[in-house]
Every structure is written in structure tokens, then in C-alpha cells.
PyMOL commands that place a pseudoatom at each C-alpha (Angstrom):
pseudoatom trace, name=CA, resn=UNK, resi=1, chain=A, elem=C, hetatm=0, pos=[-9.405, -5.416, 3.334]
pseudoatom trace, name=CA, resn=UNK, resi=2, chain=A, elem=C, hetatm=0, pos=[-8.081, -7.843, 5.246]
pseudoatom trace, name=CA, resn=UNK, resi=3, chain=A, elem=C, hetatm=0, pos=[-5.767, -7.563, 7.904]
pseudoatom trace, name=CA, resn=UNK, resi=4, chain=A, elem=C, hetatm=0, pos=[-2.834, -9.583, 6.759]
pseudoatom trace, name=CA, resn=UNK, resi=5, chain=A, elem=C, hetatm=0, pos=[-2.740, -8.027, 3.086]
pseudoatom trace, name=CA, resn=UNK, resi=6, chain=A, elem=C, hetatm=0, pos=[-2.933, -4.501, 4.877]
pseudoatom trace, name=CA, resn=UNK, resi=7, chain=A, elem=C, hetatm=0, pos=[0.160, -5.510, 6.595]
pseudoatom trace, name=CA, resn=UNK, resi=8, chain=A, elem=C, hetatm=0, pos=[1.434, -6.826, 3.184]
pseudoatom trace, name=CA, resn=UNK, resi=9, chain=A, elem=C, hetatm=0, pos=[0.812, -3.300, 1.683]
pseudoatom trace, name=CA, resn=UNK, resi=10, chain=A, elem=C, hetatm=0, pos=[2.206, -1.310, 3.991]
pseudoatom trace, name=CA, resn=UNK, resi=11, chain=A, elem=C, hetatm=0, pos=[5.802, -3.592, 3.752]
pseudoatom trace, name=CA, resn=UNK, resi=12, chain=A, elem=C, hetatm=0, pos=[5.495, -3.007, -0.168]
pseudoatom trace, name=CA, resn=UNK, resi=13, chain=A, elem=C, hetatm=0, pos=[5.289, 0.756, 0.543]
pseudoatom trace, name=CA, resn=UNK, resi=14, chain=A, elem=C, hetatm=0, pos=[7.594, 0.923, 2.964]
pseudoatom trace, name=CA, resn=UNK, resi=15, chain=A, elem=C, hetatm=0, pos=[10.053, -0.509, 0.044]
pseudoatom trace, name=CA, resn=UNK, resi=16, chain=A, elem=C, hetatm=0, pos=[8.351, 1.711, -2.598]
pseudoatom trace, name=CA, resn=UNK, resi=17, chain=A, elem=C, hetatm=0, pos=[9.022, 4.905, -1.006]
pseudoatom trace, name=CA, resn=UNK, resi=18, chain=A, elem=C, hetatm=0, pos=[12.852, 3.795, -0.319]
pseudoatom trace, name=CA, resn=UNK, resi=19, chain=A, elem=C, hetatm=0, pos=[13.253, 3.204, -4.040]
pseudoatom trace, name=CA, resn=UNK, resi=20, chain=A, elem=C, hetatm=0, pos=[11.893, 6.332, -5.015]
pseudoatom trace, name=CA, resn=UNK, resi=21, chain=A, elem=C, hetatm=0, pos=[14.431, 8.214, -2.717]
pseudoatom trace, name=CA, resn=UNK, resi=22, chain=A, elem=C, hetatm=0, pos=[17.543, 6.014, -3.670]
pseudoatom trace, name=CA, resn=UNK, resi=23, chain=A, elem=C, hetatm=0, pos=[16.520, 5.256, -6.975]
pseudoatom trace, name=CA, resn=UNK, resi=24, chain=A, elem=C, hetatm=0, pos=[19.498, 6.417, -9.549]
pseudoatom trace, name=CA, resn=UNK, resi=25, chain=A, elem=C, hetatm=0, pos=[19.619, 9.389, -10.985]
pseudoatom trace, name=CA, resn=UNK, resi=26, chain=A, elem=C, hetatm=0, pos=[20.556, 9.665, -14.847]
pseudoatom trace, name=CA, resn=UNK, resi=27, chain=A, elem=C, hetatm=0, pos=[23.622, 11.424, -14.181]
pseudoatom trace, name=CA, resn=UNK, resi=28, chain=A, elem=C, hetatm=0, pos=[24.586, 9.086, -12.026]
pseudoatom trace, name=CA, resn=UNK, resi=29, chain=A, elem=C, hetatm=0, pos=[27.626, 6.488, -13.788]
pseudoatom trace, name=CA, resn=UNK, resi=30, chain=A, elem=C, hetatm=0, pos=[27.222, 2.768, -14.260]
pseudoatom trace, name=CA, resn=UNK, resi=31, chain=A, elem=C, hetatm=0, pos=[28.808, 1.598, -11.228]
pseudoatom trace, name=CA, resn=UNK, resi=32, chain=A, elem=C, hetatm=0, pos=[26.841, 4.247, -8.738]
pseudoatom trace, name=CA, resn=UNK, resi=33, chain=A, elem=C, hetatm=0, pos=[23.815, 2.297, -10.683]
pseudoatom trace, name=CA, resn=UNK, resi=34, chain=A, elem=C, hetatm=0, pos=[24.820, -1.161, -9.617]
pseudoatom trace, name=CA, resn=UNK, resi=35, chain=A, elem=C, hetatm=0, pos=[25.197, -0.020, -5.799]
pseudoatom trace, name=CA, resn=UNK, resi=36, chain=A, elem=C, hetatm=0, pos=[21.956, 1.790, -5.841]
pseudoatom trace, name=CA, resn=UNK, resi=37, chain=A, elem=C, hetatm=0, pos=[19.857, -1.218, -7.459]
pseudoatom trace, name=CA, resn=UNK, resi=38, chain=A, elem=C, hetatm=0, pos=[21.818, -3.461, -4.951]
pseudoatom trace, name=CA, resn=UNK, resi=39, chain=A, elem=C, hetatm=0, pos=[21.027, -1.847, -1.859]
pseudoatom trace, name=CA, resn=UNK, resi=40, chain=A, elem=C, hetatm=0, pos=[17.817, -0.854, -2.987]
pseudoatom trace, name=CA, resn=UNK, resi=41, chain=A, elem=C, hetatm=0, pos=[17.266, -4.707, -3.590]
pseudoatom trace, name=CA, resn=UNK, resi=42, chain=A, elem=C, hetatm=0, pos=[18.674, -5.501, 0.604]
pseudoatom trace, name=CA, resn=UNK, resi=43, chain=A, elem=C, hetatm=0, pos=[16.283, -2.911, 2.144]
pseudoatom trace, name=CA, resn=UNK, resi=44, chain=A, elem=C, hetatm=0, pos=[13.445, -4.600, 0.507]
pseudoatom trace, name=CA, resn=UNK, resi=45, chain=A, elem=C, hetatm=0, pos=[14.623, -7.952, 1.172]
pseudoatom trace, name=CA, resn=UNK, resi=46, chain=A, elem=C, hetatm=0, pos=[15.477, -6.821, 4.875]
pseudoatom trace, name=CA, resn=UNK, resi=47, chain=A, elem=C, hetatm=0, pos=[11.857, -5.682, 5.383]
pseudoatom trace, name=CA, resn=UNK, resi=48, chain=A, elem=C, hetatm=0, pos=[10.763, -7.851, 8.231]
pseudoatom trace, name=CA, resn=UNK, resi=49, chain=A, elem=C, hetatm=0, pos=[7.472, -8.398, 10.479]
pseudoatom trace, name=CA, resn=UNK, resi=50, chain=A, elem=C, hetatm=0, pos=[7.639, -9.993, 14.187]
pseudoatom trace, name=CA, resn=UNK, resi=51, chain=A, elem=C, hetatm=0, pos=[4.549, -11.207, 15.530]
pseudoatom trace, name=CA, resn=UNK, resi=52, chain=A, elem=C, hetatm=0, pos=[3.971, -10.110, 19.391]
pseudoatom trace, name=CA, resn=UNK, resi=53, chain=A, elem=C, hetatm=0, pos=[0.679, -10.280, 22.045]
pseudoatom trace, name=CA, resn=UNK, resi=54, chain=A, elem=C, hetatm=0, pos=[-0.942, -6.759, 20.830]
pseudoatom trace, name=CA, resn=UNK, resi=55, chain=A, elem=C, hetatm=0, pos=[0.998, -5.410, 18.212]
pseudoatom trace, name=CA, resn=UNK, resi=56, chain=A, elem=C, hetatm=0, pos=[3.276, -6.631, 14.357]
pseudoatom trace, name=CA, resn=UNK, resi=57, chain=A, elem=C, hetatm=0, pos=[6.631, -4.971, 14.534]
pseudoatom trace, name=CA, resn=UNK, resi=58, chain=A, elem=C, hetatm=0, pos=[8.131, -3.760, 11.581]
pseudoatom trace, name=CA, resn=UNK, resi=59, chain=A, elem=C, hetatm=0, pos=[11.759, -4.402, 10.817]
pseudoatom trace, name=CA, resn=UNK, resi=60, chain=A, elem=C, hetatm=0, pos=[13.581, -2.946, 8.494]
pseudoatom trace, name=CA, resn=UNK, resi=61, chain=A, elem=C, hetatm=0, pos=[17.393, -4.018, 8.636]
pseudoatom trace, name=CA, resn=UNK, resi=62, chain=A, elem=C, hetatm=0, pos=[18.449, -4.156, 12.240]
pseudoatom trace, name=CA, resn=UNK, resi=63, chain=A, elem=C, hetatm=0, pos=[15.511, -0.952, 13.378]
pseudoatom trace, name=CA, resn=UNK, resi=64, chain=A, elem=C, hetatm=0, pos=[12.250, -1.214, 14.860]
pseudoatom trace, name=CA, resn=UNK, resi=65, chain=A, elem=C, hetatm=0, pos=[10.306, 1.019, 11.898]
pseudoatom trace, name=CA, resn=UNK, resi=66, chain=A, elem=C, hetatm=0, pos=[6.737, 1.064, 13.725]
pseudoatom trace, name=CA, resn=UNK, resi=67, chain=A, elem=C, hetatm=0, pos=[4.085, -1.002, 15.517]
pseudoatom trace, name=CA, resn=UNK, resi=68, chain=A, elem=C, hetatm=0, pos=[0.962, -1.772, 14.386]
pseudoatom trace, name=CA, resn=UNK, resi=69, chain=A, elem=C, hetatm=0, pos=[-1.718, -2.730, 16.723]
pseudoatom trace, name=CA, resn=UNK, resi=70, chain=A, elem=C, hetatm=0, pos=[-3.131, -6.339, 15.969]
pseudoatom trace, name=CA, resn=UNK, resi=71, chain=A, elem=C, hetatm=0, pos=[-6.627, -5.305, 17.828]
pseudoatom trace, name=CA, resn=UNK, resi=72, chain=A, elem=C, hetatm=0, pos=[-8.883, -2.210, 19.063]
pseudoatom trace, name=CA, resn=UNK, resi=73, chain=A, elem=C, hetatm=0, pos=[-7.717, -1.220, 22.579]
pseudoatom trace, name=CA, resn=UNK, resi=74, chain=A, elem=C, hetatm=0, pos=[-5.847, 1.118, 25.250]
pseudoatom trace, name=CA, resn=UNK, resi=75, chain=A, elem=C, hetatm=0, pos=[-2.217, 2.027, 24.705]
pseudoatom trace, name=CA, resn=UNK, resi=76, chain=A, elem=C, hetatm=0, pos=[-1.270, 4.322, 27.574]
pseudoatom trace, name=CA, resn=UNK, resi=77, chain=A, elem=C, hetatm=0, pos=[-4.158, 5.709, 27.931]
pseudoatom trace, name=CA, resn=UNK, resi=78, chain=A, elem=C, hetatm=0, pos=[-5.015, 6.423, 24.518]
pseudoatom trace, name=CA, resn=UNK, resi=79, chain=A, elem=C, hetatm=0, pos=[-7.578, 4.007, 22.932]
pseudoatom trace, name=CA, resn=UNK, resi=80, chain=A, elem=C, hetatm=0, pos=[-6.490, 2.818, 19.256]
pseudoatom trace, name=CA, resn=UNK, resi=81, chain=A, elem=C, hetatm=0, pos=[-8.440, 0.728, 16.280]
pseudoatom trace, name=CA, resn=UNK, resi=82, chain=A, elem=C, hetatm=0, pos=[-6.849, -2.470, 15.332]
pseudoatom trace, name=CA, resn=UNK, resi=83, chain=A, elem=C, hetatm=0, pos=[-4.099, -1.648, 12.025]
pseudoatom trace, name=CA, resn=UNK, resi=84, chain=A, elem=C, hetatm=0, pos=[-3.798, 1.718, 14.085]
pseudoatom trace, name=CA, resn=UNK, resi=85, chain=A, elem=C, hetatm=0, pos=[0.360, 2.347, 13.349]
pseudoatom trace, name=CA, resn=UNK, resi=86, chain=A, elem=C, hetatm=0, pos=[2.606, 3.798, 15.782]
pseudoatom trace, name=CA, resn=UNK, resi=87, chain=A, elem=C, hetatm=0, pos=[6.214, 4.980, 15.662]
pseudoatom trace, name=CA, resn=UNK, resi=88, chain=A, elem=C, hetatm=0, pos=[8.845, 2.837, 17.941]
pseudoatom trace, name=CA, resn=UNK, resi=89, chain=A, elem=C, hetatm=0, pos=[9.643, 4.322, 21.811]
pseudoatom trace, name=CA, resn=UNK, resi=90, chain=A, elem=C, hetatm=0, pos=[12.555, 1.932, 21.580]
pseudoatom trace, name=CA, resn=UNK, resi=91, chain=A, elem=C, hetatm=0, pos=[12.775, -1.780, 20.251]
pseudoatom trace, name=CA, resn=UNK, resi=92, chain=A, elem=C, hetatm=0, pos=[9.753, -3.090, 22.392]
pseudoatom trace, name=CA, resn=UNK, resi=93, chain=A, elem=C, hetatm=0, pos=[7.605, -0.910, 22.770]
pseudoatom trace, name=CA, resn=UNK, resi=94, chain=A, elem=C, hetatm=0, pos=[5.382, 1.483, 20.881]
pseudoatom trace, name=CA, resn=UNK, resi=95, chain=A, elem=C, hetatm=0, pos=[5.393, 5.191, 21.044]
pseudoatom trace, name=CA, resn=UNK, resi=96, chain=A, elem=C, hetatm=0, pos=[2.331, 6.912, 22.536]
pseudoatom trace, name=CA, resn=UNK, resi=97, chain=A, elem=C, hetatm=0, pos=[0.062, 8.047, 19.379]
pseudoatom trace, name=CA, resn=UNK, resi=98, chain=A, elem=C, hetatm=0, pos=[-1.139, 6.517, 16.276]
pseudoatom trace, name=CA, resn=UNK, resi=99, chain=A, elem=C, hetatm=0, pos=[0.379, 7.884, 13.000]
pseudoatom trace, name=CA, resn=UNK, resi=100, chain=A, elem=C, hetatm=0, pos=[-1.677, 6.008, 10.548]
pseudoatom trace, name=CA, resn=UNK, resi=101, chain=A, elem=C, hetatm=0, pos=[-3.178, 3.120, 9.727]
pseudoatom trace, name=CA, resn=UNK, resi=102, chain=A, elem=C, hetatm=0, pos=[-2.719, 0.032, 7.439]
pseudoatom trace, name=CA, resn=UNK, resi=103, chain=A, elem=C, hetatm=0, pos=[-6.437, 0.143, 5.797]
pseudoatom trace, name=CA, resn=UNK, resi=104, chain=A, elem=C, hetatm=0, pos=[-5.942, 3.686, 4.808]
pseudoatom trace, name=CA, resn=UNK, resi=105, chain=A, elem=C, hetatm=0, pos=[-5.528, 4.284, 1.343]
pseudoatom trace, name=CA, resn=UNK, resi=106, chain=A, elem=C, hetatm=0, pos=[-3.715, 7.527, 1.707]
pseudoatom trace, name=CA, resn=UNK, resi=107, chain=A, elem=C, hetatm=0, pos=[0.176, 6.637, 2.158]
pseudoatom trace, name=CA, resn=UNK, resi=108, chain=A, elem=C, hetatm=0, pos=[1.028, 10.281, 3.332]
pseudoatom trace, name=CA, resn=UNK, resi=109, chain=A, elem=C, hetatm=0, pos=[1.530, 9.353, 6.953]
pseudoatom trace, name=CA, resn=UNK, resi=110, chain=A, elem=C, hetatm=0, pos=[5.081, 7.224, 6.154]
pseudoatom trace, name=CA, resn=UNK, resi=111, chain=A, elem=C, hetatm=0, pos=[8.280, 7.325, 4.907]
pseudoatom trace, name=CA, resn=UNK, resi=112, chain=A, elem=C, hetatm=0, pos=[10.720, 4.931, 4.628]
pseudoatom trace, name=CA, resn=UNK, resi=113, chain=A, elem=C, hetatm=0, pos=[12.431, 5.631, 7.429]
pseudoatom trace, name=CA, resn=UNK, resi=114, chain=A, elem=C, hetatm=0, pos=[9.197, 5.459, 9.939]
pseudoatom trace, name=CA, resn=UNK, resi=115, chain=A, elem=C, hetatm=0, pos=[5.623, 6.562, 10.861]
pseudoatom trace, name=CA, resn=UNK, resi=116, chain=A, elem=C, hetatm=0, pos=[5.879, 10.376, 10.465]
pseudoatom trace, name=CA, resn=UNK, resi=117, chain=A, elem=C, hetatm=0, pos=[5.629, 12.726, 13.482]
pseudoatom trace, name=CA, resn=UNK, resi=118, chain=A, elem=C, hetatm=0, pos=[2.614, 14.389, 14.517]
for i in range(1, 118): cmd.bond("trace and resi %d" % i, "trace and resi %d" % (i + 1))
show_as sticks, trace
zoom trace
């Protein structure tokens, strides 16, 4: 797979997983509907990739949600395969392990809100 669609599937299960833990409930009354399809709509819409030297950062909203590394290397010390994903140290930098990675087809390693910890 290529690198770019990877990075296309990942943002597609990023909102995926979101939906299926806002999603409404069938208890829930028309208007609690409405807000949940509306801000399930924004997060997905908000979902947001910035280009950088050796890694894509993931957006979502106004968070850093993970790095992924554009190419194999070194990342303190620790060497990494490119579409290697790591969870966010702070807004420009990524944290020190790889949690997962875009070309695998397993999507166990992510939630919404993140990379999961090790």
C-alpha cells in the first residue's frame, strides 16, 4: 500500500472509531441526535495532516493526535520504519516509541483520542 492512502486510512479510522463512541444511542431523544450527528460530523471534518522534515502530524481539532514517521530512521535513539506512528511529547515533537503503524491492517493500536500506550 502506498504511503499516502495509508495515511488516508488511518484519518478515516481515526473518525470511525470517534463515531462508534459518540454515535447515538436509541434512547437517546431527537435533539441529543442532532448534536451527536453534528459534532460527530466537526471531528471528522477537523481531522487534519501537517506535513514536516521527518514526520505527518495528525490534527484533530486544535491537538497534536500522533506522528507518523515519513521515512526509516533514528528517533532518540530508537530506530523506526517509515509509517512507524508515535504518540505526541507535546505539539512538535514525537514521543519516544512507536505505537503502530499505518500499513498494518490491525487497527487495535488507536483510539480516537491517540496512539495507545505501551
Amino acid at each position: 500500500m502506498e504511503f499516502n492512502q495509508a495515511v488516508d486510512n488511518l484519518l478515516v479510522g481515526i473518525g470511525d472509531d470517534y463515531t462508534r463512541w459518540s454515535s447515538p444511542l436509541k434512547t437517546d431523544e431527537q435533539n441529543m441526535v442532532d448534536i451527536k450527528t453534528k459534532m460527530i460530523a466537526e471531528f471528522r471534518d477537523n481531522i487534519k495532516i501537517r506535513n514536516g522534515k521527518k514526520y505527518v502530524k495528525v490534527i484533530t481539532g486544535s491537538s497534536v493526535w500522533g506522528f507518523i514517521a515519513k521515512d526509516d530512521g533514528v528517533h532518540k535513539g530508537i530506530p523506526h520504519k517509515k509509517g512507524d506512528v508515535f504518540k505526541a511529547a507535546g505539539w512538535a515533537a514525537p514521543a519516544k516509541w512507536a505505537r503502530g503503524s499505518i500499513f498494518d491492517t490491525n487497527t487495535n493500536w488507536f483510539r480516537w483520542t491517540g496512539p495507545n500506550y505501551l
